[in-house]
C-alpha positions, -999 to +999 in steps of 0.1 A: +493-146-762+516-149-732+500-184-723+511-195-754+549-181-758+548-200-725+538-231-741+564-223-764+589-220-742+580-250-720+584-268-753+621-254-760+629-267-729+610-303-735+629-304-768+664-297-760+684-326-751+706-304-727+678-293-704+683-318-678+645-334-680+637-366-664+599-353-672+589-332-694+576-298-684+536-297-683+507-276-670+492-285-640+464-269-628+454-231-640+486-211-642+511-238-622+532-262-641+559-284-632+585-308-644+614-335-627+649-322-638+685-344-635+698-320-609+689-287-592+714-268-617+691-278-649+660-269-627+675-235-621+685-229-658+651-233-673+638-205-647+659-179-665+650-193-696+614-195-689+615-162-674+635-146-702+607-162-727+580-140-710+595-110-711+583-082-714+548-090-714+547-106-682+570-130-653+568-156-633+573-172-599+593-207-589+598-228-566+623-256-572+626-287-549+646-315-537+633-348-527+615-379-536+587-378-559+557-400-563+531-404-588+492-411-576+473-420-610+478-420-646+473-381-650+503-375-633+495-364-599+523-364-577+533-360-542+564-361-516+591-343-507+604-327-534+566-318-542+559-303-510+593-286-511+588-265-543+554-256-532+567-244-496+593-224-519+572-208-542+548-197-515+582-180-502+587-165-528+547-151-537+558-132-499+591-121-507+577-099-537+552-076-511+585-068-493+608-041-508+642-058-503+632-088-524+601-076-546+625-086-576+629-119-564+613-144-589+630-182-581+633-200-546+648-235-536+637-259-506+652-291-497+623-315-487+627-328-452+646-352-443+664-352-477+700-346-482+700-322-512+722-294-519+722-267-496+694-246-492+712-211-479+742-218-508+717-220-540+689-191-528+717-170-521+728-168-557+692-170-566+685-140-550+713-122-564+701-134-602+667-125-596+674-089-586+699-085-614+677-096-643+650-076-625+670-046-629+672-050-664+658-033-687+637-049-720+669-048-746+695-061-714+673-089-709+668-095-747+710-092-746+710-119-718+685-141-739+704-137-768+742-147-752+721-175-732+709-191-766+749-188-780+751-156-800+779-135-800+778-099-791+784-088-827+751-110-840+736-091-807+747-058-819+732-065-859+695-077-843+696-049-818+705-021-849+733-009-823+772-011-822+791-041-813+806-017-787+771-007-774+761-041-765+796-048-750+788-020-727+759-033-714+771-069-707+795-052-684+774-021-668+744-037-666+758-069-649+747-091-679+784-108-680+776-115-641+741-134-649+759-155-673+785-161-650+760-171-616+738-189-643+766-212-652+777-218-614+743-225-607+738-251-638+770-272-616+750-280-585+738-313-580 
């Protein structure tokens, strides 16, 4: 069942003409997947949406890189920079959770070497910050997060939640929810 609300959500991404694709989101290999993206900010968008799909049943780790890519063969097997980058991240990141400080930290970015991409220290800085705030959520603050990220207002929130207007209003600012959206959208401008 979670394999296949992450199919689903893959899709949403493949589908919406704002996402930022150059190619389309596709499992790889067992649970990996991958997918080329405009700029690092639409990369770093789908991860919270991806990672909002899953919840609560389950989460996931990524690694986002910058660099060339090339593709082997016609089943799309790919290598270079950017390849060897997101893998280097994500295998950062698969550490980073056995460690206390940064078990909640879900999303990791690498610059492969010798490219000039945006800067590493700048991006997993905020990254880190998202991660541990939406991993402090609970199930309905990220559901309120999903639900502002796909355009609904707190009121239409408030009706699917069966709670007051007010209530979800006091979540978005206690539980840091107006600060996700707010990082989310600074991270959707880098290049």
């Amino acid at each position: 069942a979670l394999h296949t609300r992450f199919r689903e959500a893959m899709e949403s991404v493949n589908a919406d003409p704002e996402s930022g694709l150059i190619e389309d989101l596709r499992i790889t290999v067992g649970d990996e997947f991958q997918g080329r993206f405009e700029t690092v900010g639409a990369a770093l968008a789908a991860t919270l949406r991806l990672r909002l799909a899953l919840s609560p049943d389950g989460d996931i780790r990524f690694g986002v890189g910058w660099g060339e890519v090339t593709v082997l063969d016609d089943e799309g097997t790919q290598d270079g920079p950017a390849w060897w980058a997101a893998r280097n991240a994500i295998e950062w990141v698969e550490a980073a959770q056995q460690e206390a400080a940064t078990e909640k930290v879900r999303t990791a970015y690498r610059c492969g070497e010798g490219e000039d991409g945006p800067g590493e220290p700048e991006v997993n800085g905020a990254l880190f910050c998202r991660d541990h705030l939406v991993g402090s959520l609970d199930d309905r603050g990220r559901r309120i997060l999903g639900g502002m990220l796909d355009g609904r207002t707190q009121a239409e929130i408030a009706e699917i939640e069966q709670v007051s207007p007010s209530a979800v209003s006091q979540r978005v600012r206690r539980d840091g929810i107006g600060l996700i959206l707010t990082a989310h959208e600074e991270l959707r401008r880098v290049r």
